[in-house]
C-alpha positions as CSV (number, residue, x, y, z in Angstrom):
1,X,0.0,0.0,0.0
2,X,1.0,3.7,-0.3
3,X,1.4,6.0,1.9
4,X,-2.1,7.1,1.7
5,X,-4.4,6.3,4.9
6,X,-7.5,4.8,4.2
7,X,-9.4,7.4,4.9
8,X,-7.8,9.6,2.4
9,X,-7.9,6.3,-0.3
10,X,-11.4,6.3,0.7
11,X,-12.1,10.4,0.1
12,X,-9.9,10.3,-3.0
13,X,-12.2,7.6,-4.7
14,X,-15.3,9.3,-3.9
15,X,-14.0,12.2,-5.7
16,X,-13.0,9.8,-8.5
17,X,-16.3,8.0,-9.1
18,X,-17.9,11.6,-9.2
19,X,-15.6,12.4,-12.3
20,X,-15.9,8.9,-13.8
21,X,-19.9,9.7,-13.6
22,X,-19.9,12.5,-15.7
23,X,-17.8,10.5,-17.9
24,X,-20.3,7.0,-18.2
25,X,-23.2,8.7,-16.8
26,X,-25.7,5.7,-17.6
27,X,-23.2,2.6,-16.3
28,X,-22.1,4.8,-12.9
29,X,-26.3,5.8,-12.8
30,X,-26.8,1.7,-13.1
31,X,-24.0,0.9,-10.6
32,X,-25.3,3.4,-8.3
33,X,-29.0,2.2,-8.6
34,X,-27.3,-1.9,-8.3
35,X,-25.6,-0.4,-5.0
36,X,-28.6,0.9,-3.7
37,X,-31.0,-1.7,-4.0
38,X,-28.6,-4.5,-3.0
39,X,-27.7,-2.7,0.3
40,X,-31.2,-1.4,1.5
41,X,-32.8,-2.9,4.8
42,X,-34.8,-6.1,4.1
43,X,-34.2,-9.5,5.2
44,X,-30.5,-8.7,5.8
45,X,-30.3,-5.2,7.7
46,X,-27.9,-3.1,5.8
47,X,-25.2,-3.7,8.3
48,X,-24.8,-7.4,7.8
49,X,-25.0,-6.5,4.4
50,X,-22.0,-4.1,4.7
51,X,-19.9,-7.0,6.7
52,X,-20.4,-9.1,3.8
53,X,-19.0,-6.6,1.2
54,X,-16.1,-6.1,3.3
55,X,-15.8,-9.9,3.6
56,X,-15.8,-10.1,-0.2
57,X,-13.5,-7.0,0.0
58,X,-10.8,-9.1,1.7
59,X,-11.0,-12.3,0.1
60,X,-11.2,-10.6,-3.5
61,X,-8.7,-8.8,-2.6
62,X,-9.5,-5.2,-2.8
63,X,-7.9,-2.3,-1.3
64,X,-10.3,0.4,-2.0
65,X,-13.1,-1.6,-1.3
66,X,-11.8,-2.2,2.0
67,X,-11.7,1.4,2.7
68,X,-15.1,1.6,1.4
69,X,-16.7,-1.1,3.4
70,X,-15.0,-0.5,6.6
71,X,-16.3,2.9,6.6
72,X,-20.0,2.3,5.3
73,X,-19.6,-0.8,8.1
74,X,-18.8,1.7,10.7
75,X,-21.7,4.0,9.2
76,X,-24.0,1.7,9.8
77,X,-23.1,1.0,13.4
78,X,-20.8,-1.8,13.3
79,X,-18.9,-2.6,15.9
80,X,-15.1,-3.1,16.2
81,X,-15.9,-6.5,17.1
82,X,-18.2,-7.2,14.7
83,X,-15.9,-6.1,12.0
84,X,-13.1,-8.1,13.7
85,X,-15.0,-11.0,13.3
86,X,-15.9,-10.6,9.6
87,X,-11.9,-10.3,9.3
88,X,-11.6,-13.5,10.7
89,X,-14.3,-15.3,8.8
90,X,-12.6,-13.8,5.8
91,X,-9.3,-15.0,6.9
92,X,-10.7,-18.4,7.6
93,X,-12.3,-18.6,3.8
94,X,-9.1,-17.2,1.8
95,X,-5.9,-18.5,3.8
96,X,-2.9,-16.8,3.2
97,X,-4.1,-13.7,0.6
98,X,-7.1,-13.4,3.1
99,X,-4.8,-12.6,6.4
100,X,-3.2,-10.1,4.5
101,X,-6.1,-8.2,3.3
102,X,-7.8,-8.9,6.4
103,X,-4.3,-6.6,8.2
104,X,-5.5,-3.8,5.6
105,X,-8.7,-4.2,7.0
106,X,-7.5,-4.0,10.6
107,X,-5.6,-0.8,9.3
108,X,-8.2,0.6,7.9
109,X,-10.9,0.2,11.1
110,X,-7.5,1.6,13.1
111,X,-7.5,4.5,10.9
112,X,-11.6,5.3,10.3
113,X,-11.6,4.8,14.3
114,X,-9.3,7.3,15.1
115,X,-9.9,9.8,12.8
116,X,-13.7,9.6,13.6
117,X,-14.4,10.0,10.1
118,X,-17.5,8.8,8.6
C-alpha cells in the first residue's frame, strides 16, 4: 500500500467515481442504482450486508473496497468487534491472501476509528 491512509484512499475515490460519472453517466447511474438496492434494509439489515461486502472485500482482494466497506460498516453502526469478526471469517475462507487483506482491513478500522471519520 502507499502512503495514503485509508481514509484519504477512501475520500480520493469518492471524488474519483464523481468524475468517472460525468464521464459514463448511464453505467455509474446503473452501478449506483445496483448499490442501492442491493444494500437497503430487508431480510439482511444493511449492516450485515455491509460485513459481507467487506468480507468479499478481503478475500477478493481489494484495497479500495476495503476502505469503502469499513467505513460504510462503521456508518451503519458496526462494531469493532463485529468487524473483527468478519476479518476473521474472511481469513478463515481465503488462507494466506485473506490474512493479509484482512491486516488492511484492521488498518483501515484503526485509521476510520481514530480519525472519527464517517
Amino acid at each position: 500500500m502507499s502512503d495514503e491512509t485509508y481514509p484519504e484512499m477512501y475520500h480520493r475515490l469518492q471524488s474519483l467515481a464523481g468524475k468517472l460519472s460525468t464521464e459514463i453517466p448511464g453505467a455509474m447511474k446503473g452501478f449506483a442504482q445496483l448499490h442501492q438496492q442491493s444494500l437497503h434494509n430487508g431480510a439482511l439489515p444493511r449492516k450485515m450486508k455491509e460485513l459481507i461486502a467487506l468480507s468479499i472485500s478481503i478475500t477478493t482482494p481489494c484495497a479500495g473496497c476495503i476502505a469503502y466497506h469499513v467505513h460504510d460498516a462503521l456508518k451503519t453502526g458496526a462494531s469493532r468487534e463485529e468487524i473483527l469478526e468478519t476479518i476473521g471469517v474472511s481469513v478463515m475462507m481465503a488462507g494466506g491472501p485473506g490474512l493479509i487483506y484482512g491486516c488492511e482491513a484492521l488498518e483501515a478500522l484503526t485509521q476510520f476509528e481514530a480519525g472519527n471519520v464517517l
